[in-house]
DSSP file (Angstrom, degrees, kcal/mol; ACC not computed):
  #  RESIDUE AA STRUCTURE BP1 BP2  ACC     N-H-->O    O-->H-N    N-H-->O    O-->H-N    TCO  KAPPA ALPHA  PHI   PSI    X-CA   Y-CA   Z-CA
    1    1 A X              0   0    0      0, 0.0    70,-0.2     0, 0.0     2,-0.1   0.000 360.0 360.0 360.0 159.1   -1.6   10.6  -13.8
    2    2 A X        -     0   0    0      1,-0.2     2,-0.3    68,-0.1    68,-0.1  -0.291 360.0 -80.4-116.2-176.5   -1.3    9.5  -10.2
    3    3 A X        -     0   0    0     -2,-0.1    -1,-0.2     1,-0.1     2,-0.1  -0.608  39.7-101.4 -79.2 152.6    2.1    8.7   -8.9
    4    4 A X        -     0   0    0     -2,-0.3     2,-0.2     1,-0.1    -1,-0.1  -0.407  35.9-103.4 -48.9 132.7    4.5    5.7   -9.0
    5    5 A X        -     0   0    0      1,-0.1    -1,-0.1    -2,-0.1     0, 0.0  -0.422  32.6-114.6 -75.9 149.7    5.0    3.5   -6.8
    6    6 A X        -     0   0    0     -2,-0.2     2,-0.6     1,-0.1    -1,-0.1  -0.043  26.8-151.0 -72.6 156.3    8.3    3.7   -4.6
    7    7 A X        -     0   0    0     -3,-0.1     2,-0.5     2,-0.0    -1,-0.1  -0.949   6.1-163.3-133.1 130.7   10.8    0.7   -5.1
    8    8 A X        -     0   0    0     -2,-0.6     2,-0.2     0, 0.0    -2,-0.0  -0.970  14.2-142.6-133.5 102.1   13.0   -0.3   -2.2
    9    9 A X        -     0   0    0     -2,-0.5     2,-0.3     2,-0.0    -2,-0.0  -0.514  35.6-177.5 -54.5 130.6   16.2   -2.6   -3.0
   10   10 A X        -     0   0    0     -2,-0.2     2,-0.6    13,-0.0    13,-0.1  -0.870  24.2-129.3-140.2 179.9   16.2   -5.0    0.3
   11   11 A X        -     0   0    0     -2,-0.3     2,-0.2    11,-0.2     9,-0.1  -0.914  10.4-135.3-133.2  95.1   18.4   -7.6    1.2
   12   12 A X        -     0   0    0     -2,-0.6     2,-0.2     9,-0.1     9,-0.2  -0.432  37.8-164.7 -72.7 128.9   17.2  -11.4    2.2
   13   13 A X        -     0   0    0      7,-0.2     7,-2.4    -2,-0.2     2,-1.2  -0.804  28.1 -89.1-120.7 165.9   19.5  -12.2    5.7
   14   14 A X        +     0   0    0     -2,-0.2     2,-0.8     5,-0.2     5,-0.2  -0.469  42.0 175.3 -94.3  97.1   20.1  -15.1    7.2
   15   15 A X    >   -     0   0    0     -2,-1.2     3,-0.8     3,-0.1     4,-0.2  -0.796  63.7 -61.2-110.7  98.0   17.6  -16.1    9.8
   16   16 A X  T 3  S-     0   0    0     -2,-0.8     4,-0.1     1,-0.3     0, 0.0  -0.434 109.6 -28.9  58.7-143.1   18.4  -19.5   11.1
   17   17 A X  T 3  S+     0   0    0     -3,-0.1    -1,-0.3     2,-0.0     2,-0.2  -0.064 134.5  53.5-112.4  80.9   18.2  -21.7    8.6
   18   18 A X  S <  S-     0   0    0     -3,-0.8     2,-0.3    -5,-0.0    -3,-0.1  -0.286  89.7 -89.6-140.4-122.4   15.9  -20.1    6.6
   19   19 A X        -     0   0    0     -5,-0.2    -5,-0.2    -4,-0.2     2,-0.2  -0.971  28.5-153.7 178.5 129.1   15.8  -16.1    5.1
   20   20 A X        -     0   0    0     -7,-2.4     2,-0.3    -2,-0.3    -7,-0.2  -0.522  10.3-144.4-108.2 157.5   14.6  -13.0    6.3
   21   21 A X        -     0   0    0     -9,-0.2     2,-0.5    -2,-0.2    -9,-0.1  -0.946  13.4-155.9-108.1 143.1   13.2   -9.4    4.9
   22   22 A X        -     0   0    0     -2,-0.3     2,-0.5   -11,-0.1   -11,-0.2  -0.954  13.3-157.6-109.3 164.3   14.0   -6.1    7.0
   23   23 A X        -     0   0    0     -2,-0.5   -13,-0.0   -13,-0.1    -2,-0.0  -0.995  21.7-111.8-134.4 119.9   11.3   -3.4    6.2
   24   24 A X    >>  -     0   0    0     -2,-0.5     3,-2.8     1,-0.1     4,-2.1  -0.142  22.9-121.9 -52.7 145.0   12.4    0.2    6.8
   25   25 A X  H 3> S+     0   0    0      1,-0.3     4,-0.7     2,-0.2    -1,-0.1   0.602 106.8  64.1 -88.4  12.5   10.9    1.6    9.1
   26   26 A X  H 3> S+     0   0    0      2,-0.2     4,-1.0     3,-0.1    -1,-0.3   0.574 106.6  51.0 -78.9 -22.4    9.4    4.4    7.7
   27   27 A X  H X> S+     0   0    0     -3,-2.8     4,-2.7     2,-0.1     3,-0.8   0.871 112.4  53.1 -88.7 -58.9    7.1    1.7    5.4
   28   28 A X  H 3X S+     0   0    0     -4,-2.1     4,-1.3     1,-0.3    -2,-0.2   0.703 112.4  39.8 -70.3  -6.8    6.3    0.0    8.7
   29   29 A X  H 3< S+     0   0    0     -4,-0.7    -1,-0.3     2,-0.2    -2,-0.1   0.764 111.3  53.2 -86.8 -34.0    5.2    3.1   10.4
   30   30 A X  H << S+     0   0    0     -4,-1.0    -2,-0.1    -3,-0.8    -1,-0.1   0.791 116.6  41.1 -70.5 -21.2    3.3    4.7    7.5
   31   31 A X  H  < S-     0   0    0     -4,-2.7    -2,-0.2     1,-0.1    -1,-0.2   0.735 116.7-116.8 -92.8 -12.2    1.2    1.3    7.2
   32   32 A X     <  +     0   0    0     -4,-1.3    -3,-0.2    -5,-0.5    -4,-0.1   0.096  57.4 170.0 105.1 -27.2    1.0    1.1   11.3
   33   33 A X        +     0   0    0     -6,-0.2    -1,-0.2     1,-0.1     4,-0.1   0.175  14.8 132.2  -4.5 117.0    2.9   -2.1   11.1
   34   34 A X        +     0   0    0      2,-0.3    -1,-0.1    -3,-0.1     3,-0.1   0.415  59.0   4.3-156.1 -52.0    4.1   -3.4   13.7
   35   35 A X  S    S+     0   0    0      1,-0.0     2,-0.3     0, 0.0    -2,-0.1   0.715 114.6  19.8 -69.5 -26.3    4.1   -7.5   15.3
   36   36 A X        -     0   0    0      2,-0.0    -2,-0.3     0, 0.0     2,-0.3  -0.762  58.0-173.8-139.6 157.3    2.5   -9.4   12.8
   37   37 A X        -     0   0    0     -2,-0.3     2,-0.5    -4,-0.1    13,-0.2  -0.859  28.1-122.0-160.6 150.2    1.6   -9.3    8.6
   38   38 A X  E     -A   49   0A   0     11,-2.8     2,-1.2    -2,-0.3    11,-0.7  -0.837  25.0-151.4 -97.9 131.7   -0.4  -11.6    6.5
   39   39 A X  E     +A   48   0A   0     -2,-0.5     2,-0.6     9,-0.2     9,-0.2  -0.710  20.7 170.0 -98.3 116.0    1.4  -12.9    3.9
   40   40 A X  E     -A   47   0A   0     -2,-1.2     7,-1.3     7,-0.6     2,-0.4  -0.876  19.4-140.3-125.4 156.2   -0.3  -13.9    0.7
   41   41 A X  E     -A   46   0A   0     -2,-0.6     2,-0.3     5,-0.2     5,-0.3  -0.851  17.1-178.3-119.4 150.1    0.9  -14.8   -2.6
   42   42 A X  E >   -A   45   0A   0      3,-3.6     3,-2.9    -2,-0.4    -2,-0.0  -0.959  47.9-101.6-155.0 160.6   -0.2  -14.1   -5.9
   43   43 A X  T 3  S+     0   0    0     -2,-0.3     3,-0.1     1,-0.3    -2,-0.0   0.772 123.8  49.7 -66.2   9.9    0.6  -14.8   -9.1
   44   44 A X  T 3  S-     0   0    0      1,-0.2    -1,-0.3     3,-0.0     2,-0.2   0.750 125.2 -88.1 -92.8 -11.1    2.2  -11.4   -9.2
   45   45 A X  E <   -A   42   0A   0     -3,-2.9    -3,-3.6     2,-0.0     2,-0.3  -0.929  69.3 -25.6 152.8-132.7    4.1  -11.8   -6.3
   46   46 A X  E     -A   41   0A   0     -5,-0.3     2,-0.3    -2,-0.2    -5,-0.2  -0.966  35.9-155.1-121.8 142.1    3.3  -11.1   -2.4
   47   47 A X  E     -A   40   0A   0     -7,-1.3    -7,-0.6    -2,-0.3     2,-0.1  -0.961  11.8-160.4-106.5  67.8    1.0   -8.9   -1.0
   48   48 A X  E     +A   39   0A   0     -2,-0.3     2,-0.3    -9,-0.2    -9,-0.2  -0.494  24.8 161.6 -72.4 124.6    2.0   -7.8    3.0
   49   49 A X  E     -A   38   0A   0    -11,-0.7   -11,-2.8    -2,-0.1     2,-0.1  -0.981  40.7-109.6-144.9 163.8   -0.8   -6.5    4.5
   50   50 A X        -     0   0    0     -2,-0.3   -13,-0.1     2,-0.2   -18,-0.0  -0.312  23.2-138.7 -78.1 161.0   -1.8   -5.9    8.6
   51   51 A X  S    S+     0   0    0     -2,-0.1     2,-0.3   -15,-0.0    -1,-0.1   0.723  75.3  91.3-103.0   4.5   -4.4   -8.2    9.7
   52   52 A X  S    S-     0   0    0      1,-0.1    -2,-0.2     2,-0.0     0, 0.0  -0.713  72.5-135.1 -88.9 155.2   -6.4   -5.4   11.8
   53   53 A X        +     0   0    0     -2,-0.3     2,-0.2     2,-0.1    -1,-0.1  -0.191  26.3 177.0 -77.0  18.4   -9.0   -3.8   10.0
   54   54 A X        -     0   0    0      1,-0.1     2,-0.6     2,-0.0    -2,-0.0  -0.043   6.8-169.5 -55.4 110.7   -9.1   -0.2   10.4
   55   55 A X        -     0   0    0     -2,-0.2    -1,-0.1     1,-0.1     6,-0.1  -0.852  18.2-133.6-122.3 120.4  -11.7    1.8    8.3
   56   56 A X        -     0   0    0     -2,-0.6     2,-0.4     1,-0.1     5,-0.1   0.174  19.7-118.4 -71.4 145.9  -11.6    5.4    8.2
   57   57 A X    >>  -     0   0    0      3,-0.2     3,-1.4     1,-0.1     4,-0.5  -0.773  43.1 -88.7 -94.2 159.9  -14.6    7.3    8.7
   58   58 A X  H >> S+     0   0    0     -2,-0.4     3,-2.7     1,-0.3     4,-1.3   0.813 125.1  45.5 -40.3 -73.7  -15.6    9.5    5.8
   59   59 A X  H 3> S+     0   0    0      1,-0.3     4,-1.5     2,-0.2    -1,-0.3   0.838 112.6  53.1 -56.5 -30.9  -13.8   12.6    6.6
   60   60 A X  H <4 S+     0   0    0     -3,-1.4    -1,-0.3     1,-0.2    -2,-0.2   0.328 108.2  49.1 -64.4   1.2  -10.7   10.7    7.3
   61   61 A X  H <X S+     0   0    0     -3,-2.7     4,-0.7    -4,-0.5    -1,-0.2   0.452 116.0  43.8-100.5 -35.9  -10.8    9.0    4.2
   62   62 A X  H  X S+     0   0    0     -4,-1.3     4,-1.7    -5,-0.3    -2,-0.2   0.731 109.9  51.8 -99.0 -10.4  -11.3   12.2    2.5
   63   63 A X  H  X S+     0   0    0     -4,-1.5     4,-1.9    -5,-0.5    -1,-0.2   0.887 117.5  44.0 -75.2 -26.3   -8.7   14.1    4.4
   64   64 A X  H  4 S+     0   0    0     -5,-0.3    -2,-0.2     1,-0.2    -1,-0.2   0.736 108.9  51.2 -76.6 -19.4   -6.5   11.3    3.4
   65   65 A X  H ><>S+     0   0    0     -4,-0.7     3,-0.6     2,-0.2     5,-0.6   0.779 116.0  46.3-109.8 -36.6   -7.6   11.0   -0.2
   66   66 A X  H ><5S+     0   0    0     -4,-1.7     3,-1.0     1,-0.3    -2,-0.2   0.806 105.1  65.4 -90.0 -31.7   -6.8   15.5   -0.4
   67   67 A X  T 3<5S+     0   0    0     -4,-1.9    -1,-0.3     1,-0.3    -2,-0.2   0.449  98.1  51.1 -97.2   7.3   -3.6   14.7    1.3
   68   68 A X  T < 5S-     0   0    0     -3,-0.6    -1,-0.3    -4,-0.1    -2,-0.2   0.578  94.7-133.7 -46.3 -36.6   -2.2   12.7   -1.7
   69   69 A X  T < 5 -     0   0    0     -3,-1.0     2,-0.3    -4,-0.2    -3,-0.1   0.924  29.4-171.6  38.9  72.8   -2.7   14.8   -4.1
   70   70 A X      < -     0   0    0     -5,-0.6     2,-0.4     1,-0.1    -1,-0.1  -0.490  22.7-123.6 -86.2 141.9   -4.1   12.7   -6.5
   71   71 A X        +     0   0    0     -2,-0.3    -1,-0.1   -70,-0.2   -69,-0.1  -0.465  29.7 175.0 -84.5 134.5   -4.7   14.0  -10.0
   72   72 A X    >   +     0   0    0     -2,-0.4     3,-0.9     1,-0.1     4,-0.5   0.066  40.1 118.4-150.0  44.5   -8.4   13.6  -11.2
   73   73 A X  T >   +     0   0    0      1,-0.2     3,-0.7     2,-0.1     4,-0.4   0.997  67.2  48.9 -56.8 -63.9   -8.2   15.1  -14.1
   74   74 A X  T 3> S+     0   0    0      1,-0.2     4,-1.4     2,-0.1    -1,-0.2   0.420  86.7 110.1 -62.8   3.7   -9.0   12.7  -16.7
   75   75 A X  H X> S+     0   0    0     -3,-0.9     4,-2.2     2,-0.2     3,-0.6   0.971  82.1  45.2 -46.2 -62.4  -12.6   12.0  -14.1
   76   76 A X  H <> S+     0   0    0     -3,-0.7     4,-2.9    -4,-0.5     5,-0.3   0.915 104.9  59.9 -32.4 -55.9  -14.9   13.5  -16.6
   77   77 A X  H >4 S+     0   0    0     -4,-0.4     3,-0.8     1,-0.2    -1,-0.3   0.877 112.3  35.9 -68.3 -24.8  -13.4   11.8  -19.2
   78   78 A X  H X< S+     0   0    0     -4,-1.4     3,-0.5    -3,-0.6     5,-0.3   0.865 120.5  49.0 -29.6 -61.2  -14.2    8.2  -17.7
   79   79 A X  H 3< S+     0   0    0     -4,-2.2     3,-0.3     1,-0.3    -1,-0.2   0.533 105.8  57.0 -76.0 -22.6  -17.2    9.3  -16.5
   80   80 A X  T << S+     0   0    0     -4,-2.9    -1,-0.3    -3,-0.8    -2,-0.2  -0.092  87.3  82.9-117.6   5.9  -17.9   10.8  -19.8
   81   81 A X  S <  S-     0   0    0     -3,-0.5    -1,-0.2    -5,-0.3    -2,-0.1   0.274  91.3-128.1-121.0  17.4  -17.5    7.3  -21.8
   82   82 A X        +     0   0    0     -3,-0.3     2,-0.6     1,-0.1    -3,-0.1   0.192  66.5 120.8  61.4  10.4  -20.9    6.0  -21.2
   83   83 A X              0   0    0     -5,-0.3    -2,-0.2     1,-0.1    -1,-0.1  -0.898 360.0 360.0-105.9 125.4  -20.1    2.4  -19.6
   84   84 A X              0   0    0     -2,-0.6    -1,-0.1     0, 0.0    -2,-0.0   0.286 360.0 360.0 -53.6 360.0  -21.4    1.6  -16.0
């Protein structure tokens, strides 16, 4: 089973008169974060995401993908359950 995701209590402050997030910086640094986010909403909530587009080339996807450690046990069995 792969991991959970972290949850980070934050605090809305008072920016003018409207309401603010601060984002540790340790999330903005691992996503690259830094001027700008698109915000979109969904019916689960909102979604922050950068708006550049950076797409790893295959070994940098898979160096990324080893450096998880993602469990892939159960592949077979998926693979092994005869829907496309």
């Amino acid at each position: 089973m792969g991991k959970a995701a972290a949850t980070v209590d934050i605090k809305l402050i008072a920016i003018g008169n409207s309401k603010g997030i601060r984002l540790p910086k340790v999330l903005l640094r691992k996503y690259g974060w830094s001027d700008s986010l698109v915000l979109q909403e969904m019916e689960e909530g909102i979604f922050l995401y950068s708006k550049q587009k950076d797409k790893l080339s295959w070994p940098d996807t898979y160096r990324a993908m080893a450096a998880d450690d993602e469990d892939w046990s159960d592949l077979d069995e998926t693979v092994a359950d005869g829907l496309d």
